[in-house]
C-alpha positions as CSV (number, residue, x, y, z in Angstrom):
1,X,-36.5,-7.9,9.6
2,X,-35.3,-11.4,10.7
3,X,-32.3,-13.4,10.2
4,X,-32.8,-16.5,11.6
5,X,-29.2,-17.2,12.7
6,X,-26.8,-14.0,12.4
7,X,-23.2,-15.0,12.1
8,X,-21.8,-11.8,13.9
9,X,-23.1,-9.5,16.1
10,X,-22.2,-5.8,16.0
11,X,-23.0,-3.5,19.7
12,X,-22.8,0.1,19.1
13,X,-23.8,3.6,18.2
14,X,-26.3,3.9,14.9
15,X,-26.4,7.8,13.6
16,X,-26.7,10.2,10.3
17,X,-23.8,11.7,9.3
18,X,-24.0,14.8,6.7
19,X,-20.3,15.3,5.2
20,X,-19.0,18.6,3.8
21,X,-16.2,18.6,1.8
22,X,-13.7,20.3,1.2
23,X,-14.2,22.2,4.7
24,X,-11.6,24.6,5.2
25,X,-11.8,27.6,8.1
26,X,-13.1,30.3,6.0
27,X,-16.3,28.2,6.7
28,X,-16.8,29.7,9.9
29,X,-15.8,33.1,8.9
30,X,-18.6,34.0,6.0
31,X,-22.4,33.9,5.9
32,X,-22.0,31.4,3.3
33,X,-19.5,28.4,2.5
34,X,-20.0,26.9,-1.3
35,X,-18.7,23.2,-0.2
36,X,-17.4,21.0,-3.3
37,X,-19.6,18.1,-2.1
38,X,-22.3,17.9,0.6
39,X,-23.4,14.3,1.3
40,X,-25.9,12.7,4.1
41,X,-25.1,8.9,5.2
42,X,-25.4,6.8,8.0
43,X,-22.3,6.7,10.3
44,X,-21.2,6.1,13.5
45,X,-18.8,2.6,13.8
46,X,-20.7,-0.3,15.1
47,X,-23.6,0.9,11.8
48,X,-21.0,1.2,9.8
49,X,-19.0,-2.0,10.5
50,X,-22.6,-4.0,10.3
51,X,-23.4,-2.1,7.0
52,X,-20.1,-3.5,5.2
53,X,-20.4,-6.6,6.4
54,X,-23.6,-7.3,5.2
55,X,-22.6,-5.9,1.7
56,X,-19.9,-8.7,1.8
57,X,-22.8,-11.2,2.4
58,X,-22.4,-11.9,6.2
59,X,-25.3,-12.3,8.2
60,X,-25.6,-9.1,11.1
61,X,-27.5,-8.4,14.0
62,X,-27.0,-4.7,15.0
63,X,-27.4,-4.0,19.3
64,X,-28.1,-0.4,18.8
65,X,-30.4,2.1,20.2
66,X,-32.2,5.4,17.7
67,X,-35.0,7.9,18.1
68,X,-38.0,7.3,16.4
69,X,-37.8,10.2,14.6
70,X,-37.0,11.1,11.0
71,X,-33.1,9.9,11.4
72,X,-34.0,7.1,13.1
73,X,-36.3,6.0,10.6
74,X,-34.0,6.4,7.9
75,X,-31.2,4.1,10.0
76,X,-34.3,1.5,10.4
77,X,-34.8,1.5,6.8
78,X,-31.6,1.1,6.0
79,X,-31.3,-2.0,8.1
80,X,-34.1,-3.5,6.4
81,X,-32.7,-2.9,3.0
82,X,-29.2,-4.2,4.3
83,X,-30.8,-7.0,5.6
84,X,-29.2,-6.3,8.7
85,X,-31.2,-7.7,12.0
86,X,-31.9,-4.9,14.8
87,X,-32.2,-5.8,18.6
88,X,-35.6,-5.6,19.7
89,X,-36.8,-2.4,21.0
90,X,-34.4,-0.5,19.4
91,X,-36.8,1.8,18.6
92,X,-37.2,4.9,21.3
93,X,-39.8,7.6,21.8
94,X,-37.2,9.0,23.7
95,X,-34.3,9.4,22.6
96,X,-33.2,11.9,19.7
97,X,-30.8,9.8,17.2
98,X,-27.8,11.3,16.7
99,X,-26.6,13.2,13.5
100,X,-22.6,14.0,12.9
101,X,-21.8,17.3,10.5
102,X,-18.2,16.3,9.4
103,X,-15.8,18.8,7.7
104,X,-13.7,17.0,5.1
105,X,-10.6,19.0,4.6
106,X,-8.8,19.1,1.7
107,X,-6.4,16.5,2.6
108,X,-9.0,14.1,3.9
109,X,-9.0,14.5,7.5
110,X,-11.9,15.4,9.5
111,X,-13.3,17.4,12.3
112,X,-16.7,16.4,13.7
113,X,-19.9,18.6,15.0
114,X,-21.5,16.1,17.0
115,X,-25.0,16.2,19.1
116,X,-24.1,15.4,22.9
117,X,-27.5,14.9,23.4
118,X,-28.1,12.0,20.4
119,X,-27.7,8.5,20.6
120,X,-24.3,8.3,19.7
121,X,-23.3,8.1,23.5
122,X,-26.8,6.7,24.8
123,X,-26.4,3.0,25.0
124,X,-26.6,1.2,28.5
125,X,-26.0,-2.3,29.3
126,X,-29.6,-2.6,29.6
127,X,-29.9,-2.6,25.8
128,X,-27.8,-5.7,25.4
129,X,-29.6,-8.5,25.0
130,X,-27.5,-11.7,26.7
131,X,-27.1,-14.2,26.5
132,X,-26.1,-14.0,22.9
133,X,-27.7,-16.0,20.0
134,X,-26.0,-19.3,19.5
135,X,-25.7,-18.8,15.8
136,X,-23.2,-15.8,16.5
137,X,-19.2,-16.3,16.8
138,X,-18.3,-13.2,17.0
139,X,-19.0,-9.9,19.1
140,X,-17.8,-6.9,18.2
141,X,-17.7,-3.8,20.7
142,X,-17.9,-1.1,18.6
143,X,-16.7,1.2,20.5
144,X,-14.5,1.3,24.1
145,X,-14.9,5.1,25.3
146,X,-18.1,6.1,23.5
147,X,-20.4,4.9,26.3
148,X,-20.3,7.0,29.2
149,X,-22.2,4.3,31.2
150,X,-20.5,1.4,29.4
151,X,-17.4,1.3,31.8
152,X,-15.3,-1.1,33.2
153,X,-17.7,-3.3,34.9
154,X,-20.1,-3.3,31.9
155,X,-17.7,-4.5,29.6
156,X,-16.7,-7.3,31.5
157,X,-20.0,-9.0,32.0
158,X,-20.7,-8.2,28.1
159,X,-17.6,-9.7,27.3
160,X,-17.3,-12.5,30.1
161,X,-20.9,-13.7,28.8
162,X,-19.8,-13.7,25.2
163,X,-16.5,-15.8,26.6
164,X,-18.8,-18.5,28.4
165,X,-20.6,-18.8,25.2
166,X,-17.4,-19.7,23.2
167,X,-18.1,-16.6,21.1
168,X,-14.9,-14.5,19.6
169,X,-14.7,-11.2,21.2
170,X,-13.4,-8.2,19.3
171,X,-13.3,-4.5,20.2
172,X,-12.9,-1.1,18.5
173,X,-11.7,2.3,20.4
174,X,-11.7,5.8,20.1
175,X,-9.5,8.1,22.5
176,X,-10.2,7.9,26.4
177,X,-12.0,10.8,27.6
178,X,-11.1,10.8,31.5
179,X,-7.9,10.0,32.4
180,X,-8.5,6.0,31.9
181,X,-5.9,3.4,32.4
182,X,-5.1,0.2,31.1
183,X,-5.1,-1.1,34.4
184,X,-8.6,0.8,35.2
185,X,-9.9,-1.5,32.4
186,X,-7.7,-4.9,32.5
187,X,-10.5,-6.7,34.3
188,X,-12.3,-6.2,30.8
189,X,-9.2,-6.4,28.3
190,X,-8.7,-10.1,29.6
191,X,-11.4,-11.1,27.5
192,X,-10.6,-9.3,24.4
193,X,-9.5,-11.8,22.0
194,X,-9.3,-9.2,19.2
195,X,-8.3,-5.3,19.9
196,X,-8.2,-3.2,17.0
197,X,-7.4,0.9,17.8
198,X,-5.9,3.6,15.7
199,X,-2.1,4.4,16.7
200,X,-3.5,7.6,18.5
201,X,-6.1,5.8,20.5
202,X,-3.7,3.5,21.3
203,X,-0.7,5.5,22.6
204,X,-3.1,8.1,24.7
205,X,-4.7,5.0,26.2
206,X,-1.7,3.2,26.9
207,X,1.1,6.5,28.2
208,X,2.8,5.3,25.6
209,X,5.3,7.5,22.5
210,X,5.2,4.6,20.0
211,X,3.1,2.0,18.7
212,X,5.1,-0.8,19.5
213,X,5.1,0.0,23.1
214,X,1.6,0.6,23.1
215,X,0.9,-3.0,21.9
216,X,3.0,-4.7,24.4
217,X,1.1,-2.7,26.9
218,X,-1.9,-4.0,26.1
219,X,-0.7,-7.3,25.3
220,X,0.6,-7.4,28.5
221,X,-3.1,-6.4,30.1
222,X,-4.5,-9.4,28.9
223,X,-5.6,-8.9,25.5
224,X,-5.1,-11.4,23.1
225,X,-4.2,-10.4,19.5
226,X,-3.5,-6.2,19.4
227,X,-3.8,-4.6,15.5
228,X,-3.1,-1.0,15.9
229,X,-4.4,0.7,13.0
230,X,-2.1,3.3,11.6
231,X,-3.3,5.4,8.3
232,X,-0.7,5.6,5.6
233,X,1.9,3.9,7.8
234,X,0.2,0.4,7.5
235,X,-0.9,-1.0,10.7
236,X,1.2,-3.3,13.3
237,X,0.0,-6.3,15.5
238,X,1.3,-7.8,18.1
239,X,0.4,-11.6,18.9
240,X,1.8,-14.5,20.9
241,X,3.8,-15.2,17.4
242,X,4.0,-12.1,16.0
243,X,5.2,-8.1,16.5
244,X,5.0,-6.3,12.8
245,X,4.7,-4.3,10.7
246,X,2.1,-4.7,7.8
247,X,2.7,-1.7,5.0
248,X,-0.4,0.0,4.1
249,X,-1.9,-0.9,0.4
250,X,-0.2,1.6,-2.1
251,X,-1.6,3.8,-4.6
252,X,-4.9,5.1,-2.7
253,X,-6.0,8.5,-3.7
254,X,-7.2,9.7,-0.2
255,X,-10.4,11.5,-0.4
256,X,-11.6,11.6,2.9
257,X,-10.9,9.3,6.4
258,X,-14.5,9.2,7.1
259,X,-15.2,5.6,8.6
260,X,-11.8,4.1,7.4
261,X,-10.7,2.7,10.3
262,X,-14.3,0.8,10.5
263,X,-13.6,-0.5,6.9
264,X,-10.5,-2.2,8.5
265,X,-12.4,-3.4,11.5
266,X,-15.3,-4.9,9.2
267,X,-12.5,-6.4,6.3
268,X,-10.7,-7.6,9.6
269,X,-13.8,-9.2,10.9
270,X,-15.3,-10.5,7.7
271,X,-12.1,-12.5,7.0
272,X,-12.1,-14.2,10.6
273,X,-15.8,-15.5,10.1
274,X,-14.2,-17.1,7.2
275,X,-11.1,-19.0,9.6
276,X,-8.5,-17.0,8.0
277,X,-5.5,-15.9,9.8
278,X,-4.3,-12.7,11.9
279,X,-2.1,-11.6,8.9
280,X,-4.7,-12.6,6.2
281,X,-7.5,-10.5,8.1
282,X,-5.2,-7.9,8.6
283,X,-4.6,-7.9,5.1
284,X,-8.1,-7.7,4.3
285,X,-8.5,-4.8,6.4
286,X,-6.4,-3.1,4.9
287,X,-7.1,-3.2,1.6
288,X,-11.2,-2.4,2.5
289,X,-9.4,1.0,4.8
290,X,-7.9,1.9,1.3
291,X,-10.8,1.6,-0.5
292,X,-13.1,3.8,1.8
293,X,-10.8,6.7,2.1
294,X,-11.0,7.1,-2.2
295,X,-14.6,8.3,-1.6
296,X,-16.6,10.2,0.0
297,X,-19.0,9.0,3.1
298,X,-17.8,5.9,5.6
299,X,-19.5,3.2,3.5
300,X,-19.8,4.4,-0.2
301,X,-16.9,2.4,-1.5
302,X,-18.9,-1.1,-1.7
């Protein structure tokens, strides 16, 4: 697998997951559960921000770590058939790769199952390679809070080598597990040029009761352009220029919320690579989040 001069470059967590749907409580209650659907597919953010955007043509190198074992082989073959370029060595005798059961409820939300002992929270900064290719403009953290020894420290020297480079820097989340502030992490935020949580990742991170205030807290911290990702209610960025609202795309039929928020990130993403605007990638974002929540699995909808 080799791409000669990735575009963007994707760091994060590479896993299976196996979606059952519709999962309602009754599944824990009887021997056996007859589920609507049951689907496998590969998950976790960072593989499933790299997947889309190489289905919209972009050129990806993944920074990921999986087990070489029968999940991990299946996430390696996918990359080659994605034509999506791995970090070297990603391959690990030693590590089991992680695998998500997700109940789909009726309604579309989830609850996850997930293995503590996979991949999905395994990655160091030892299995970063920096400096960064020069082809790259963009590198995307995919995710703040999933790492356990990604912290603070790591984060700056990822993203203060990406900033030296003259690379973009953007960043996914997913809720703070131990109490962090945004002051425990505002010697990494500084270099964020591009923040993109979900409204309750954003509020628990920041103490905050509304989106708006969450935003000018981070803003505040150093990051550049905020987009707070917000479901049905749209999705709201805050920028030197701008604070608003952006209404969600109307008329999805919302199947399941599997991997939506990464559809934003990646439509967000792929329409920077191409110079547009903070409202145009918002835009595009959005209307990729709509698209993924009318099917099943994280990246079926392209």
């Amino acid at each position: 697998m080799n791409i000669t001069e990735p575009e963007i470059e994707v760091i994060g967590a590479s896993i299976i997951d196996v979606l059952v749907r519709p999962a309602r409580e009754e599944v824990f209650e009887s021997g056996s559960y007859e589920a609507e659907d049951i689907k496998m597919s590969i998950g976790a953010d960072a593989l499933n921000e790299a997947t889309i955007l190489a289905r919209m043509g972009k050129k990806v190198r993944l920074e990921t770590i999986i087990g070489k074992d029968q999940a991990g082989r299946f996430i390696y073959r996918h990359c080659e058939k994605e034509g999506i370029q791995l970090g070297e060595g990603c391959l690990r005798d030693d590590e089991t790769t992680g695998i998500n059961v997700v109940l789909v409820e009726p309604d579309g939300n989830r609850d996850f199952l997930t293995n503590g002992n996979g991949t999905l929270r395994s990655l160091t900064i030892d299995d970063i390679h920096m400096p960064f290719p020069d082809s790259v403009k963009i590198i995307c953290f995919a995710s703040i809070f999933v790492f356990p020894k990604i912290g603070t420290k790591e984060m700056q020297e990822i993203f203060e080598t990406a900033k030296k480079q003259g690379k973009i820097v953007c960043a996914d989340m997913t809720k703070c597990k131990h109490g962090e502030t945004v002051e425990d992490l505002a010697p990494a935020l500084a270099h964020i040029d591009y923040l993109l949580p979900n409204d309750e990742e954003a509020m628990r991170f920041t103490r905050t009761d509304c989106v708006e205030d969450a935003a000018d807290r981070l803003k505040a911290a150093g990051v550049g352009n905020v987009i707070i990702k917000c479901g049905k209610r749209g999705c709201y960025i805050r920028t030197d220029e701008e604070a608003r609202w952006m209404s969600a795309v109307e008329g999805a039929h919302c199947i399941d919320t599997t991997g939506a928020g990464d559809s934003f990130v990646a439509g967000f993403l792929c329409a920077l690579l191409e110079g547009k605007n903070v409202i145009e990638c918002a835009e595009n974002g959005g209307i990729c989040g709509a698209k993924a929540v009318e099917v099943m699995g994280a990246t079926e909808w392209i």
